[in-house]
C-alpha positions in Angstrom: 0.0 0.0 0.0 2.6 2.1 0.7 4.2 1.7 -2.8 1.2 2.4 -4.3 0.5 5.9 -2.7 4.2 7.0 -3.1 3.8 6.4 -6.6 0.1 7.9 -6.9 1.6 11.0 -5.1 4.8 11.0 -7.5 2.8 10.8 -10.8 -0.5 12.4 -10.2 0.0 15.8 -11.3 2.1 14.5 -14.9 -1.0 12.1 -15.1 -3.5 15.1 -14.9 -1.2 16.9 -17.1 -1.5 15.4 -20.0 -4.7 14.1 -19.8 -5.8 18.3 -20.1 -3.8 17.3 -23.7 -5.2 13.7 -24.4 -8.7 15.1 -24.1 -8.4 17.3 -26.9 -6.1 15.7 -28.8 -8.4 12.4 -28.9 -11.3 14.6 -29.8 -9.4 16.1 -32.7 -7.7 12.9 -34.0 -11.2 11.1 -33.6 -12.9 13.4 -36.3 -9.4 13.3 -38.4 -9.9 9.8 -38.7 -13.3 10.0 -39.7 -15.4 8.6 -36.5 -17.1 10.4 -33.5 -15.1 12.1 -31.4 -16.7 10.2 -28.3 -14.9 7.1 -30.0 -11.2 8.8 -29.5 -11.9 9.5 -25.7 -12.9 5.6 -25.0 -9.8 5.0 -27.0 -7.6 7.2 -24.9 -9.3 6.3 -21.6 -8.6 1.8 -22.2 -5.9 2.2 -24.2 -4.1 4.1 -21.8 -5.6 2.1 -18.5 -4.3 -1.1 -19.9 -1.4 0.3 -21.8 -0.5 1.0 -17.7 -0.9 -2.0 -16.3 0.8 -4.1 -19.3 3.2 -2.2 -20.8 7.4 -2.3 -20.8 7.6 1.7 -20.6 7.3 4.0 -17.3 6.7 6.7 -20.0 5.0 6.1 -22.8 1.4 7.4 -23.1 -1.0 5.0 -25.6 -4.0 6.8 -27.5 -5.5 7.9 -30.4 -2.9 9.0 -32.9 -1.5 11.2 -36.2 0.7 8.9 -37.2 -2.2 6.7 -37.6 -5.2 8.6 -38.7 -4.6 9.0 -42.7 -4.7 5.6 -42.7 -8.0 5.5 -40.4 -9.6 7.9 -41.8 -9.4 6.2 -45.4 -10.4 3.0 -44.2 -13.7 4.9 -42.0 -14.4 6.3 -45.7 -14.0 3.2 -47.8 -15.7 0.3 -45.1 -17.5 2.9 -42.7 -16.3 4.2 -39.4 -18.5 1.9 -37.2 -15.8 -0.7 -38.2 -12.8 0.7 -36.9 -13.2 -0.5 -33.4 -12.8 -3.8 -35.2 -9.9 -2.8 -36.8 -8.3 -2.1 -33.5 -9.7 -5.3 -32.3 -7.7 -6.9 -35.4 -4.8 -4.7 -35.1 -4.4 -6.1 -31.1 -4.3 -9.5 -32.2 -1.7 -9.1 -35.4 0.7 -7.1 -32.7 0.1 -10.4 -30.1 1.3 -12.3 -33.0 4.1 -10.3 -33.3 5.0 -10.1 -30.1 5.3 -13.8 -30.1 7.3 -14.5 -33.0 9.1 -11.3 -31.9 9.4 -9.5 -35.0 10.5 -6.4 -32.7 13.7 -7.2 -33.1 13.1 -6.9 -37.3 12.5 -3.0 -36.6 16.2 -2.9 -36.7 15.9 -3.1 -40.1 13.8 -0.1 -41.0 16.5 3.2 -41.8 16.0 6.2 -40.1 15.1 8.1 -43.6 12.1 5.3 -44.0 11.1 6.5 -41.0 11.7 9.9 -41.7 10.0 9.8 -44.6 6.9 8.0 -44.0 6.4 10.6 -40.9 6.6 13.3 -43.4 4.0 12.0 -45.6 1.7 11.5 -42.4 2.0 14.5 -41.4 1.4 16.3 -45.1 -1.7 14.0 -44.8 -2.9 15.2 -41.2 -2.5 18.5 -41.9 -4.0 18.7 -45.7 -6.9 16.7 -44.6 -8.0 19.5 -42.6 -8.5 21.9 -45.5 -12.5 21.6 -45.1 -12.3 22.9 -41.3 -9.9 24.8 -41.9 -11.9 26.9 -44.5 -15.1 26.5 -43.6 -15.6 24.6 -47.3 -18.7 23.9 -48.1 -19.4 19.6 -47.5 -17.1 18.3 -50.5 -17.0 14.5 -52.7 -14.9 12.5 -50.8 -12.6 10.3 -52.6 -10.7 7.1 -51.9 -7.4 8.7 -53.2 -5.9 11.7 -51.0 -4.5 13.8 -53.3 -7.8 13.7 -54.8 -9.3 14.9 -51.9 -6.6 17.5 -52.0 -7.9 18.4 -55.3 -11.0 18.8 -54.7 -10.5 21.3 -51.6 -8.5 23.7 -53.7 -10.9 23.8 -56.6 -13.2 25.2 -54.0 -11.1 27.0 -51.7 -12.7 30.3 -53.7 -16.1 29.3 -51.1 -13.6 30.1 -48.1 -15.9 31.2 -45.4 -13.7 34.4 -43.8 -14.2 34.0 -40.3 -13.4 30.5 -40.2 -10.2 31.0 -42.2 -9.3 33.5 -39.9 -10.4 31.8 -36.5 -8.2 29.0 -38.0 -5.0 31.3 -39.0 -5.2 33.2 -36.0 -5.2 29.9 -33.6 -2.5 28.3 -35.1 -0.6 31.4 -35.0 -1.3 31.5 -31.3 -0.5 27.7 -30.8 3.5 28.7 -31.9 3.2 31.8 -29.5 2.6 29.7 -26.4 4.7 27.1 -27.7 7.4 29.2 -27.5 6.7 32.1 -24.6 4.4 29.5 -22.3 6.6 26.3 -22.3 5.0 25.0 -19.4 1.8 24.6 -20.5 1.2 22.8 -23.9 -1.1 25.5 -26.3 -3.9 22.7 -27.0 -5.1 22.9 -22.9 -5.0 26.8 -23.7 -6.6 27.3 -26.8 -9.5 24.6 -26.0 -11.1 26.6 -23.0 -11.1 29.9 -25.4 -12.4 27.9 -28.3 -15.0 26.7 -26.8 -16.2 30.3 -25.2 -16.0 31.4 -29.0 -17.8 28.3 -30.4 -20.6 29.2 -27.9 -20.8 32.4 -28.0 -21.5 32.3 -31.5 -24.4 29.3 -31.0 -26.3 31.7 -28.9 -26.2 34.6 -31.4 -23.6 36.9 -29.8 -21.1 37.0 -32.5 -21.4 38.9 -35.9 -20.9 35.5 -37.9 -21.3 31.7 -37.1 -18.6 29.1 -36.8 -19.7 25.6 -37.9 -19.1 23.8 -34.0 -18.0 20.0 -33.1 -21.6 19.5 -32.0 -23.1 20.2 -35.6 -20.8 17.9 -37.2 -21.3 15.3 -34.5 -24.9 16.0 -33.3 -24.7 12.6 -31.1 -22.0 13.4 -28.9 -22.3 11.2 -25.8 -20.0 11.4 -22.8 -19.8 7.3 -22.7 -16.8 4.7 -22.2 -18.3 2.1 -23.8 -19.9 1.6 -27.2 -20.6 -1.9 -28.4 -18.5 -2.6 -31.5 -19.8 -4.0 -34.7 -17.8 -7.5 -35.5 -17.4 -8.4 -39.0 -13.8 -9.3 -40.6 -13.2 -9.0 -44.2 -9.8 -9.2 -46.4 -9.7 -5.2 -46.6 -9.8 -5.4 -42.8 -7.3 -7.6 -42.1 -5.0 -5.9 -44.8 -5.4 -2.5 -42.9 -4.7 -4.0 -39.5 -1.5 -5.4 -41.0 -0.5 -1.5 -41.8 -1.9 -0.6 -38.5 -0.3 -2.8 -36.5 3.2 -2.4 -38.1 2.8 1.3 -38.0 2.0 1.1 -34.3 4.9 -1.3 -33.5 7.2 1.1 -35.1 6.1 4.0 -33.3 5.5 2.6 -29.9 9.0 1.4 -30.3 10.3 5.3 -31.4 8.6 6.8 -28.4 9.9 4.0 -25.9 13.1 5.0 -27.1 12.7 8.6 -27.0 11.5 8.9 -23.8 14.8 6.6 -22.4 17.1 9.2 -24.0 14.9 11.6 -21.9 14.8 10.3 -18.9 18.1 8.0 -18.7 16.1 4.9 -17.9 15.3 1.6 -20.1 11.9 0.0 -21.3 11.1 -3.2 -21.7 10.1 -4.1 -25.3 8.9 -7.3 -24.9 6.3 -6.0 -22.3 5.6 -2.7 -24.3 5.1 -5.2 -27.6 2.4 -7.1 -25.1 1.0 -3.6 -23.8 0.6 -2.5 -26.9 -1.6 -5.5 -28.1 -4.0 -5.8 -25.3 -4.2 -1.9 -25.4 -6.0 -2.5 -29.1 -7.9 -5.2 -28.2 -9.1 -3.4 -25.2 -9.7 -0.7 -26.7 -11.6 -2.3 -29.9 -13.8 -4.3 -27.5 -14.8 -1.0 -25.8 -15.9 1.0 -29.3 -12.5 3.0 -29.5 -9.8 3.1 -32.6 -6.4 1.3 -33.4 -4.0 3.0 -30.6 -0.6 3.7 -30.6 1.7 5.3 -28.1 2.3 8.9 -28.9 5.8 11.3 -29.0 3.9 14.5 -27.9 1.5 12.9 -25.1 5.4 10.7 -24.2 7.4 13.6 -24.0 5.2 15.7 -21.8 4.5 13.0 -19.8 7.9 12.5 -18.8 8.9 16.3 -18.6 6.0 16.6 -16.6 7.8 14.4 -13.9 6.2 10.8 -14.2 8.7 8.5 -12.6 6.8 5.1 -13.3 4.0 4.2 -15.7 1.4 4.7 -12.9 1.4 8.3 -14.6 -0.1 6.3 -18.0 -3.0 4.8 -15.8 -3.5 8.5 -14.0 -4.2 10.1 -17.2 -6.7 7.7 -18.5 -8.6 7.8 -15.5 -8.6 11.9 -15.5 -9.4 11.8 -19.1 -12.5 9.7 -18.3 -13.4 11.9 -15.4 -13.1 15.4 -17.0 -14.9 13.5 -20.4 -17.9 12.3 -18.2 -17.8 15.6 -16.7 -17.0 18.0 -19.7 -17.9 16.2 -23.3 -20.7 18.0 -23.5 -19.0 21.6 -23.8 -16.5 19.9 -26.5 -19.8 20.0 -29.0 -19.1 24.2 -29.0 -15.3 24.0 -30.1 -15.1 25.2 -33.5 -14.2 23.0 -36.8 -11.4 25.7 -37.2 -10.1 25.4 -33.9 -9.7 21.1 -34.3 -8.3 21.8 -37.7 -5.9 24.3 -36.1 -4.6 21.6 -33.5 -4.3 19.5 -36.1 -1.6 21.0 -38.3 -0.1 21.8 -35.7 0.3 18.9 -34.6 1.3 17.7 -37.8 3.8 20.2 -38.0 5.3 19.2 -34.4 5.7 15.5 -36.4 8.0 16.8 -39.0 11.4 16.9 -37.1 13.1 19.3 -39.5 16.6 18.9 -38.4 16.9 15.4 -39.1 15.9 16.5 -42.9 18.7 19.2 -42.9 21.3 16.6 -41.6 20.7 14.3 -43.9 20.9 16.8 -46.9 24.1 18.2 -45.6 25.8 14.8 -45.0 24.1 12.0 -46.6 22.1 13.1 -49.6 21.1 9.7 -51.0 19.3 9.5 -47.3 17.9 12.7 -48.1 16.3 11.4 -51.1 15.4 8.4 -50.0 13.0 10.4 -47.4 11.7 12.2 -49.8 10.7 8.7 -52.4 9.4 7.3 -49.1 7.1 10.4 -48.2 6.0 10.5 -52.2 5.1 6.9 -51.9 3.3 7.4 -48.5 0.8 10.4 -49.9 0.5 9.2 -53.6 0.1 5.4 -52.2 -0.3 4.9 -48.6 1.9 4.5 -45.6 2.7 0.8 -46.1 4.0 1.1 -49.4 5.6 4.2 -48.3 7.7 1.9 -45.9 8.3 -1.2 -47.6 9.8 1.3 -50.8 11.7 2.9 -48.2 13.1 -0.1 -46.5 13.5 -1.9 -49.9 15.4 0.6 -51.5 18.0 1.2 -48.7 18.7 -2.4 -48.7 19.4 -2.0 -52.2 21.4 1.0 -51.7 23.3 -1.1 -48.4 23.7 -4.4 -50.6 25.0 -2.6 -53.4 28.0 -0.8 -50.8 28.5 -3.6 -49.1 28.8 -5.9 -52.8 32.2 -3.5 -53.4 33.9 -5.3 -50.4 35.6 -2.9 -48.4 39.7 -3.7 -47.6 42.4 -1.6 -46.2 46.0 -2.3 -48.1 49.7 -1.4 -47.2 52.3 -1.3 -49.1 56.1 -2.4 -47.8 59.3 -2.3 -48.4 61.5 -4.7 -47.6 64.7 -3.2 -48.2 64.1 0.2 -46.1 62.1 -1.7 -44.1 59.3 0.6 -43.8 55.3 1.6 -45.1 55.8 3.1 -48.4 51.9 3.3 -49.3 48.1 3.0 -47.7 44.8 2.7 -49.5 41.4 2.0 -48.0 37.6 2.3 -49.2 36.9 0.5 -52.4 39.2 1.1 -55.2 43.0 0.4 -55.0 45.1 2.6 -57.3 48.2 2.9 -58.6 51.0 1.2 -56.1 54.3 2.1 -55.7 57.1 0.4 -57.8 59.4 0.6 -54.4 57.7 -2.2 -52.2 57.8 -5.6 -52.7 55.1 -6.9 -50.0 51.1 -6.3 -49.9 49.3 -6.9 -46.4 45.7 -6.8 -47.5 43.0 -6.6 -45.0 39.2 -7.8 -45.1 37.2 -5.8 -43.5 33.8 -7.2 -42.3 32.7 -10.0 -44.3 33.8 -12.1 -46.6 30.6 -13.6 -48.9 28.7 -14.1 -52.0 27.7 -10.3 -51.9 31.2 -8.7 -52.3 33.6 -12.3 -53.0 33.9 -10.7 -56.8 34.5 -7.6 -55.7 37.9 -8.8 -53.7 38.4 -11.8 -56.5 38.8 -9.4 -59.4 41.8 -6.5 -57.1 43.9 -10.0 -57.0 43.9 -10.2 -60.5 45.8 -7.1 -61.6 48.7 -6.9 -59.1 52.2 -6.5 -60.7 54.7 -8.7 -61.0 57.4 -6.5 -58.2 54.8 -7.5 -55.2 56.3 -10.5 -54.6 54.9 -10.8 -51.3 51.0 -10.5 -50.3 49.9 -11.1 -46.5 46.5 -11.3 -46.8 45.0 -10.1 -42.9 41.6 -11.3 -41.2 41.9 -9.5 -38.3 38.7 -7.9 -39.1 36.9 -10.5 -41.1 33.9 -10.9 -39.1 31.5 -13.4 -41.1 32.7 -16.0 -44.4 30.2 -18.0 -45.8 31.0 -20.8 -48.3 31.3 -18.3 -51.0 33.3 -16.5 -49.0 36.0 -19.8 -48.2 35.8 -20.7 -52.5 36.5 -17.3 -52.9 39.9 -17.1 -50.6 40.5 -20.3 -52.2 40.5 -18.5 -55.3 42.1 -15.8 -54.3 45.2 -17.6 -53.0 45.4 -19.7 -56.2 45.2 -16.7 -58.6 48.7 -15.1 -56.7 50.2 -18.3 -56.4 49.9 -19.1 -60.3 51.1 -15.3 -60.4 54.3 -16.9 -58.4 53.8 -14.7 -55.4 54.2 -15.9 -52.0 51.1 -15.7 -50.2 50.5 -15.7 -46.2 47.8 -15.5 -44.0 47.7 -14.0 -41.0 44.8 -12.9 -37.9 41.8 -15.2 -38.5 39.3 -15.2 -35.4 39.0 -18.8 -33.8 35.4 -18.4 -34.1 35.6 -18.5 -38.0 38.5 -20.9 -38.1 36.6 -23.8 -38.9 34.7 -22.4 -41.6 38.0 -22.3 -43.2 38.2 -26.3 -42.6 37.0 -26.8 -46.2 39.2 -24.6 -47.6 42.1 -26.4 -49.8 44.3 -23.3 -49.6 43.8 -22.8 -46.0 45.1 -26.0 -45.1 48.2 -26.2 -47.4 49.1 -22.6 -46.5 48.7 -24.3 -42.6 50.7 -27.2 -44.1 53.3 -24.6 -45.2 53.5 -22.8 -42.1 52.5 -19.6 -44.0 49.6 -19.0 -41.3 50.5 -16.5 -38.7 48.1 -15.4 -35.2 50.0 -12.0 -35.7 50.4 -9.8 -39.5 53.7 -8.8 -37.4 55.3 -12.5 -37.0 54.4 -13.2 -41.1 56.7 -9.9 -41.6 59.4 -10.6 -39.5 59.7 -14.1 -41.6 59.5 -12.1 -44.6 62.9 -10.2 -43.1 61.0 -7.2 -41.5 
């Protein structure tokens, strides 16, 4: 008992905290994903309760989220949004799946400009989806396609209706004020008191001009935890739980991450992978959407103090309370206002520094972002991540296929280092130096054997000598092994003297099938050291 109240004590006030955020913020990502905003509320308020009690992280904060609401949103538009709670119910089970075939540990192969990417074309999604709210547009076609939908906005965006646009304008505006002056307090738990005073101020006739409110949109706002979901499975479901689930793997993972760099501590992903899936199917089962846990709602929650994920559980019981309590004076926020939280939360996704790195120092990174972001607004998000990761594998196959060495040149008459190359190309040698010590670095394999076959065949006549090093040989395969065999047989039909000098132990017996291996052991033309092979070369 006493552990419990130390840590109710310790984390009530971060757990309050950002549930004055998740409130709004589940509201708003609710209607950007094309359901009731009642439906992100139960989300935020089972998600988070059981995110508490089975997750890996202290910090992490599960709900309603950007990074998943394109993808909602065109599902709610193409199947209907009374199935989304089955989708989440779906999503829960393909993450338990994962979590027991622990395809966590895959994430490692996912580059950081995928990710990059694929955040930047979510958030050019959240925030051009708002375009209607945001200009008080008159009820537009919706199509399946979003740029479509983009389209379509702009060909009316002459209708504008003014004091929308500027209630809109003026609150975003405001939003990157407080940001920056009132860092304490995040701008959503500012603006959201004001908006609503505006919102029904105007309902009752004491404004000049009428903003269209939450309530008109959503006439059937009901302050409830539970609504009974409609089950029915389909293969367009299960297809979209696949990107849902993968999407909210990767980003539970990122904000479990992010919030240990914060804090100095270390989640447990196994756990968080479990969280995560009984916080969907919770969730589902309750009427809410696919959840995720989410940066913003993360961060503040751990610079808000939270020392244990008690804090997670606090805000989804406060976020239930002030729902049960409150809904009803969300019906008055204006359209403008939720599109205004909106982009600016989709412009709080978009880390532009990582972008400005990458162009500075690794340009084919750069680009690769940029392919990945295309393919996640023309497409959607999954192809926008499985181009991104394909690609880069392409791009780290083809690197790796040039086998990368580092060579030094010797002389043995001043007894000294007369040349050194490393990378991937060797160039012109010295005449002066009659010994090569040539040194594989990191693996040895069907990818790049070629690569080191084909330097072999060139050498001069003059390097009579060539020590070939494996100090830093850290995998061989079989193809690896033929090609050393090859290797060692081109320079000895050259008539050069070949030894071998550093292997690791651990690889020793995959050279056990190796011919030239074992005569060069034979020989005594093995060496532990490259500096023994020298000295009975005459060094």
């Amino acid at each position: 008992m006493h552990f419990f109240l130390s840590r109710l004590q310790s984390n009530w006030k971060s757990g309050l905290t950002v549930a004055l955020v998740s409130v709004p913020m589940s509201v708003s990502l609710a209607v950007a994903s094309g359901t009731n905003p009642t439906v992100g509320i139960i989300t935020a308020v089972w998600a988070g309760l059981l995110g508490a009690i089975f997750g890996g992280s202290h910090f992490d904060i599960m709900g309603p989220a950007g990074a998943l609401s394109g993808i909602l949103a065109a599902f709610a538009l193409q199947q209907g949004a009374h199935l989304l709670p089955m989708l989440a119910i779906v999503t829960g089970v393909i993450v338990f799946i994962s979590y027991a075939l622990r395809f966590e540990k895959y994430l490692t192969f996912i580059p950081a400009s995928t990710v990059h990417g694929f955040t930047l074309g979510v958030g050019l999604i959240l925030a051009f989806g708002q375009m209607g709210f945001a200009f008080g547009l008159p009820t537009l076609p919706r199509h399946q396609e979003f740029f479509a939908n983009v389209i379509e906005a702009f060909k009316h965006i002459g209708s504008s209706h003014i004091p929308t646009t500027i209630t809109f304008i003026v609150t975003l505006a405001l939003m990157f004020v407080f940001l920056k002056y009132v860092k304490k307090v995040p701008p959503a738990i500012i603006v959201t008191p004001f908006a609503i005073l505006l919102g029904y101020l105007g309902y009752i006739g004491e404004l000049p001009f009428a903003l269209q409110t939450l309530g008109e949109k959503f006439p059937n706002i009901s302050s409830t935890l539970f609504i009974l979901p409609t089950f029915h499975i389909d293969v367009k479901l299960l297809t979209t739980a696949l990107t849902v689930a993968f999407v909210a793997i990767l980003e539970t993972m990122l904000c479990g991450k992010v919030a240990d760099g914060m804090t100095g501590t270390k989640y447990n992903r196994r756990k968080e992978m479990f969280g995560l899936s009984i916080a969907n199917i919770g969730a589902g089962l309750a009427g809410g959407l696919p959840a995720t846990a989410v940066l913003a709602r993360t961060a503040l929650n751990a610079k808000s103090g939270a020392n244990h994920k008690m804090s997670q559980g606090i805000n989804a019981v406060f976020v239930a309370i002030i729902s049960l309590v409150f809904l009803g004076t969300f019906k008055y926020i204006p359209l403008s206002v939720i599109a205004a939280i909106l982009v600016f939360t989709s412009i709080r996704m978009i880390e532009s520094h990582h972008f400005i790195r990458m162009y500075r120092y690794d340009k084919i990174s750069f680009g690769l972002s940029l392919i990945v972001a295309f393919a996640t607004l023309y497409w959607d998000p999954t192809i926008g991540i499985l181009v991104g990761t394909a690609v880069s594998l392409l791009f780290f196959v083809e690197k790796i296929s040039k086998g990368q060495f580092e060579l030094i040149a010797n002389d043995i008459a001043q007894k000294a280092i007369v040349d050194r190359i490393s990378g991937v190309t060797i160039k012109t040698l010295p005449e002066n130096c009659d010994t090569l010590v040539y040194s594989v670095k990191g693996e040895l394999a069907y990818i790049n054997a070629q690569a080191h076959i084909s330097r072999f065949e060139t050498i001069p006549d003059h390097h009579k000598n060539i020590v070939l090093r494996m100090r830093e040989l850290s995998f061989i395969d079989l193809d690896g092994v033929d090609a050393f065999d090859e290797i060692v047989d081109i320079l000895e039909k050259q008539g050069k003297k070949v030894l071998v000098t550093g292997i690791n132990p651990i690889l020793e017996k995959s050279f056990a099938d190796s011919k030239a291996y074992t005569r060069l052991t034979e020989s005594k033309l093995v060496f532990e050291r490259t500096g023994h092979a020298l000295s009975s070369l005459g060094y």
